[in-house]
C-alpha positions as CSV (number, residue, x, y, z in Angstrom):
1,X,-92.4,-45.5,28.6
2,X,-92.2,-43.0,31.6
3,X,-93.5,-46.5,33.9
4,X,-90.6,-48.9,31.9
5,X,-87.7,-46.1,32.8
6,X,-89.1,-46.0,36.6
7,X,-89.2,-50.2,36.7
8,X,-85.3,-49.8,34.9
9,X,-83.7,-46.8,37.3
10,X,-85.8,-47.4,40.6
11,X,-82.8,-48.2,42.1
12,X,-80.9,-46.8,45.7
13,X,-80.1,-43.9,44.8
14,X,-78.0,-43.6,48.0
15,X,-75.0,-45.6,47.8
16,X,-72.8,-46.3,50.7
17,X,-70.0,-48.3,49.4
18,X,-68.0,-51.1,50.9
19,X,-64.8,-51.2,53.3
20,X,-61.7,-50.6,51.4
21,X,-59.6,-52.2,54.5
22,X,-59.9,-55.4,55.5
23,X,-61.2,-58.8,53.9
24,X,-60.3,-58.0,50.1
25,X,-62.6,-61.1,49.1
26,X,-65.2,-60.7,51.8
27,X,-65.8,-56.7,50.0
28,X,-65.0,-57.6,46.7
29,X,-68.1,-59.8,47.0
30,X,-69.9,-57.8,49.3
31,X,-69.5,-55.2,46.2
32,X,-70.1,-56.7,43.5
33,X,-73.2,-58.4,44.3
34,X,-74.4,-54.5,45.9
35,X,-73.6,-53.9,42.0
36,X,-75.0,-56.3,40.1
37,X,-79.0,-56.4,42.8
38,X,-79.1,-52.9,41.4
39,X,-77.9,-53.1,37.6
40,X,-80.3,-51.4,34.9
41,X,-80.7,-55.2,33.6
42,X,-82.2,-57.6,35.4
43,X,-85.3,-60.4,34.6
44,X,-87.7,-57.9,36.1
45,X,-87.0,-55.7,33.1
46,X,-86.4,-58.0,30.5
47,X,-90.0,-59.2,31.1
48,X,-91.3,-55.9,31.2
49,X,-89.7,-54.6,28.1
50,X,-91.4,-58.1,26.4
51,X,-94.7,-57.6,28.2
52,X,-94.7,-54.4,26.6
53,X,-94.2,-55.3,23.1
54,X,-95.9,-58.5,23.0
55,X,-98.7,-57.8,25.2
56,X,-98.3,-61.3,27.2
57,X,-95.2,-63.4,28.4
58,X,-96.8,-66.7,26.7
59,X,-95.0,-69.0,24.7
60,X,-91.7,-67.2,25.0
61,X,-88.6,-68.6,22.9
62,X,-85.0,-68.0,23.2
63,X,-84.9,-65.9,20.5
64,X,-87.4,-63.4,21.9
65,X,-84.8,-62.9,24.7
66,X,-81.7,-62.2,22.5
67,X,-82.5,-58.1,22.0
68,X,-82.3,-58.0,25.9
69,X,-80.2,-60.5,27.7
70,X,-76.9,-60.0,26.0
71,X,-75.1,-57.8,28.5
72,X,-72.0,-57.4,27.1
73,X,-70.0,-55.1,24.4
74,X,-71.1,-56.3,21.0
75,X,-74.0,-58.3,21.6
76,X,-74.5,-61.6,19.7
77,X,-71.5,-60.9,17.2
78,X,-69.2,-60.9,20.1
79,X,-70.6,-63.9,21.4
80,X,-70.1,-65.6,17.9
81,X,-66.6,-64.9,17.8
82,X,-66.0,-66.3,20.9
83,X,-67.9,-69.3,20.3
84,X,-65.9,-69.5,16.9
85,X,-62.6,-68.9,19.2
86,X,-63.6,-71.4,21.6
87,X,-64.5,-74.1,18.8
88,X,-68.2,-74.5,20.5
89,X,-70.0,-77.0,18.2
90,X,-73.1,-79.3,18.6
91,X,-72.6,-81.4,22.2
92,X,-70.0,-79.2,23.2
93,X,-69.4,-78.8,27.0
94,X,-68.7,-75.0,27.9
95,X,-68.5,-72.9,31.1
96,X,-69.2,-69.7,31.0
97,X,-67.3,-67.9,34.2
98,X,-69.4,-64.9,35.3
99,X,-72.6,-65.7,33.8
100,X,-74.8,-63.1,34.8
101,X,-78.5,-63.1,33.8
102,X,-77.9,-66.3,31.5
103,X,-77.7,-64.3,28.0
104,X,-75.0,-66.3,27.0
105,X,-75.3,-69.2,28.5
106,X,-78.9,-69.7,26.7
107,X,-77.7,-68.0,23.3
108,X,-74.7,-70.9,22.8
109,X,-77.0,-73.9,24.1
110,X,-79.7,-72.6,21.3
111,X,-77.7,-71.9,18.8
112,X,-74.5,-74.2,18.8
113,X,-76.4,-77.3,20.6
114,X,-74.0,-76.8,23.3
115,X,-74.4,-78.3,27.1
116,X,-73.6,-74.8,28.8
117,X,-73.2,-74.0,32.6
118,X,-72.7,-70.9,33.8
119,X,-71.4,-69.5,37.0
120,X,-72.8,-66.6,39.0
121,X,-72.0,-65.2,42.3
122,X,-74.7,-62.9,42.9
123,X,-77.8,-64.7,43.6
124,X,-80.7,-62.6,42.6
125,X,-78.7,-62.8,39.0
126,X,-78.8,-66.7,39.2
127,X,-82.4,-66.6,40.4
128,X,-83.6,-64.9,37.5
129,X,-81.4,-66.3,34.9
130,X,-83.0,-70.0,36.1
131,X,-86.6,-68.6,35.7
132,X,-85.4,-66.8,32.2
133,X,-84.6,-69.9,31.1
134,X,-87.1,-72.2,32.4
135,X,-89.6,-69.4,30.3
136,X,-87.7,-70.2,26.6
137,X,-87.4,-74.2,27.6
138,X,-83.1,-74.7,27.9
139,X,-83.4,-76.5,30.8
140,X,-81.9,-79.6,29.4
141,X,-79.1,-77.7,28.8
142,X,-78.6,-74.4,29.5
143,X,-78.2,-73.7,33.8
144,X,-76.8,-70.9,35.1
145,X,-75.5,-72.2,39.1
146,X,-74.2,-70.0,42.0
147,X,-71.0,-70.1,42.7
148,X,-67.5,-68.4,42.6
149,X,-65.1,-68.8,39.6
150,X,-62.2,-68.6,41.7
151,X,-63.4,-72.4,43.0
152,X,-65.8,-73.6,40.0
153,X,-67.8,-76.4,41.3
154,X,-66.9,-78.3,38.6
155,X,-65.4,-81.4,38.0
156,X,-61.8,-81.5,36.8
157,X,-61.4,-81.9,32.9
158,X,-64.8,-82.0,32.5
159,X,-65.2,-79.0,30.0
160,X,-64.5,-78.5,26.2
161,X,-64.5,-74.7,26.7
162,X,-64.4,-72.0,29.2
163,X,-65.7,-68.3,27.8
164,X,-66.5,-65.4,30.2
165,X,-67.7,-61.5,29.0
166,X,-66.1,-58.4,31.0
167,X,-66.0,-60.7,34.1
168,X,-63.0,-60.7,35.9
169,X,-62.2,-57.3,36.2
170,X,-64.6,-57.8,39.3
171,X,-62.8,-60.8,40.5
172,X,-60.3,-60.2,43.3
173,X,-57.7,-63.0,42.0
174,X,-58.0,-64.1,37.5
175,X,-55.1,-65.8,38.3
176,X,-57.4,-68.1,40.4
177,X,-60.1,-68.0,38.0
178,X,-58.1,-68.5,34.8
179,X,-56.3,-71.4,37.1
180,X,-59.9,-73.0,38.0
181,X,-60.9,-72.4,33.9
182,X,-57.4,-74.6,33.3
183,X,-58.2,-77.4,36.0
184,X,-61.8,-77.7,34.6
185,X,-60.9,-77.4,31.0
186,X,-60.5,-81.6,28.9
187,X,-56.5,-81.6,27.1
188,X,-56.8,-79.8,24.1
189,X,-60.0,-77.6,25.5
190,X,-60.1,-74.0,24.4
191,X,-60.6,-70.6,26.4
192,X,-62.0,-67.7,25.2
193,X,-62.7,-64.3,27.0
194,X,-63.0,-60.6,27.0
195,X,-62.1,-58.2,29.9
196,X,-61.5,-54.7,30.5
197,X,-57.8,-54.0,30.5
198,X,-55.9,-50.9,31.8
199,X,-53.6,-49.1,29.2
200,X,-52.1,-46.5,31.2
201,X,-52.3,-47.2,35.0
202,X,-55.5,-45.1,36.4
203,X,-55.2,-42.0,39.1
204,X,-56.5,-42.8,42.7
205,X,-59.2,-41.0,42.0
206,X,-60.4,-42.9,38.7
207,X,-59.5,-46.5,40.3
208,X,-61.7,-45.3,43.5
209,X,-64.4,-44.5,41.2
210,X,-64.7,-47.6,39.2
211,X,-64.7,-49.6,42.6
212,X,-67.3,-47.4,43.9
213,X,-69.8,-47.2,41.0
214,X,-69.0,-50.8,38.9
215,X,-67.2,-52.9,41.6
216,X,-64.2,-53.1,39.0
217,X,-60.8,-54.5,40.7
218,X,-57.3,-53.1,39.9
219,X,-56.9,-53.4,36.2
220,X,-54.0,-54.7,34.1
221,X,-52.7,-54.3,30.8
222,X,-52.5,-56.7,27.7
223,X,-49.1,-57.7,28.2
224,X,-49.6,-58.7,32.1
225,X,-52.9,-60.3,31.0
226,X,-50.3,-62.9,28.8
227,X,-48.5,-63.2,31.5
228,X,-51.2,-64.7,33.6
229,X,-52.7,-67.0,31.2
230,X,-49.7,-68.5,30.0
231,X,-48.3,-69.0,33.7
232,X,-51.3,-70.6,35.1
233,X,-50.6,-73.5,31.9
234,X,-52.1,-72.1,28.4
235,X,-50.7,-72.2,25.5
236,X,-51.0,-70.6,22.2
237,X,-51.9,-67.5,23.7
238,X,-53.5,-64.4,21.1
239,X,-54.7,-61.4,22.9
240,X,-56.7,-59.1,20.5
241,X,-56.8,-55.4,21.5
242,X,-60.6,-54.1,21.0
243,X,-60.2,-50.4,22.4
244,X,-61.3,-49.2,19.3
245,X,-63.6,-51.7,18.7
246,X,-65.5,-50.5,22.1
247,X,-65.3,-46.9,22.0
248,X,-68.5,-46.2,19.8
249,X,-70.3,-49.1,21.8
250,X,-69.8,-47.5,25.1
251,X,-71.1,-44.4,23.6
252,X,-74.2,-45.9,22.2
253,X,-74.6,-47.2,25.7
254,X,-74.3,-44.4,27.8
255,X,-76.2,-42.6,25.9
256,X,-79.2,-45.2,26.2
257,X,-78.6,-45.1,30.2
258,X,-78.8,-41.0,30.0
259,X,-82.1,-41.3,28.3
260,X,-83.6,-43.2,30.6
261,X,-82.2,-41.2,33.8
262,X,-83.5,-38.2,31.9
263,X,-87.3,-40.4,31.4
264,X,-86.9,-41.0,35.1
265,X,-86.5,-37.1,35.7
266,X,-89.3,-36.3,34.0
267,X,-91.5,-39.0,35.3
268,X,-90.5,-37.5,39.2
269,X,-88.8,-41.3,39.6
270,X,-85.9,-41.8,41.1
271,X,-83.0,-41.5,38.6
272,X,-81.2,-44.5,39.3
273,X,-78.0,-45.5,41.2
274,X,-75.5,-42.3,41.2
275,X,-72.3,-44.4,41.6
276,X,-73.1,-46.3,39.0
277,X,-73.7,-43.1,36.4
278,X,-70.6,-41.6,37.4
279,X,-68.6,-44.0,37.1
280,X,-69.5,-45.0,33.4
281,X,-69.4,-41.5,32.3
282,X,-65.7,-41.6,33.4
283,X,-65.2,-45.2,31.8
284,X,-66.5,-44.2,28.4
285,X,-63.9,-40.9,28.7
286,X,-61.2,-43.3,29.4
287,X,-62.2,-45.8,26.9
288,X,-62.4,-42.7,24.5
289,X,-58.9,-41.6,25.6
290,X,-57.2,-44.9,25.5
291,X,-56.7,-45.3,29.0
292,X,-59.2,-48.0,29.3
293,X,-60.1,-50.8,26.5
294,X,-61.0,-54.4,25.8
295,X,-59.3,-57.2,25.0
296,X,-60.2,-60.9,23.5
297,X,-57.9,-63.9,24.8
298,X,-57.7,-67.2,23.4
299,X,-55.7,-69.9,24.5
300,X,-55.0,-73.6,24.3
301,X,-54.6,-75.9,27.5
């Protein structure tokens, strides 16, 4: 195990941080992708963790890939509510904004029958979602392309849904994104998302922290979130508050990442990247407090 938490945490632990002047969307993306080359999940791990258990990395299915490649609060029961918010069916056409490794993007192609595409800024993400799902056979349709969701290479109107997972509290401008989810999205076509949201505003100190450690961008609260989808042209907009809903999974979390940093200690590895720790031991206070939460958005275009 002590070689699995040094593959997981051997990360810089040296971090230097990006401009806080300048081009916002030249740093946002400069941070964010910093983030995301040195999160605790990537393909390198998810392979390992399977190596491990099965011994070999033949014949792999989607399935085997579920326990790992679902990073987001909830796991596969989250994803299934968004999929049943979203009205994702056989043949369905979805986009999923943010797409990460391709956990979701592979789970709603297997499962629903859906033609998914997700989109991914950070290239070593989009890299090893391709060759996750190349190993499980979703190639025919489940893709995860690289791209920016504030201009979705995709054609207008051509989409039946549009779902993301704690996504654009890294992008610089939702209104953009939710905009290019609207342009992108058939009449009648359904969003369906989750995002951090800010229920008291956060210190200096706290909002500096989150950018350093999880590239997160100013926050806003469930009301102002309304406000955005329903300006940019949704309709039938219900935002659900899941707060409560997240504060045990955040703890569950943190404490997996604190077992491994304390694996990596023992092992003499390196323990992993330091803004990152810090950071999500403050979020899971805040969540705890209230300050921070979740919240699910549907809405109709």
């Amino acid at each position: 195990m002590h070689r699995l938490a040094e593959n997981i945490l051997n990360v810089d632990a040296d971090y230097a941080g990006s401009r806080r002047g300048g081009d916002r969307m030249s740093d946002a993306k400069a941070q964010t992708v910093y983030f995301y080359d040195r999160h605790p999940i990537s393909r390198d791990i998810i392979l390992a963790k399977l190596r491990a258990s099965r011994g070999h990395l033949d014949g792999l299915r989607p399935d085997d890939l579920f326990p790992h490649d679902q990073d987001h609060f909830g796991g596969l029961a989250a994803t299934d509510e968004l999929a049943r918010n979203a009205h994702i069916t056989n043949g369905s056409r979805v986009a999923d904004f943010c797409a990460g490794l391709g956990g979701t993007v592979r789970y709603l192609a297997y499962k629903y029958g859906a033609d998914v595409t997700g989109i991914e800024l950070t290239p070593s993400r989009v890299a090893g979602a391709q060759d996750l799902t190349r190993r499980v056979g979703l190639e025919d349709r489940a893709r995860v392309i690289e791209g920016n969701v504030m201009s979705a290479p995709i054609d207008p109107a051509a989409m039946d849904a549009v779902v993301s997972q704690e996504a654009f509290c890294h992008v610089p401008d939702p209104r953009r994104a939710l905009s290019e989810a609207f342009r992108i999205l058939k009449c009648e076509g359904r969003l369906a998302f989750t995002d951090w949201i800010a229920n008291e505003p956060l210190s200096t100190d706290d909002s500096k922290l989150m950018w350093d450690g999880m590239a997160i961008q100013p926050l806003r609260s469930i009301p102002e979130y309304r406000d955005i989808v329903e300006n940019v042209g949704f309709r039938a907009v219900v935002a659900v508050d899941l707060t409560t809903e997240w504060a045990p999974i955040l703890k569950e979390r943190l404490a997996m990442y604190q077992r491994l940093r304390e694996e990596a200690r023992q092992a003499g590895t390196p323990m992993g990247h330091v803004a990152f720790h810090a950071s999500y031991v403050r979020f899971v206070d805040l969540i705890q407090q209230r300050k921070l939460g979740g919240v699910r958005i549907v809405a109709t275009k």
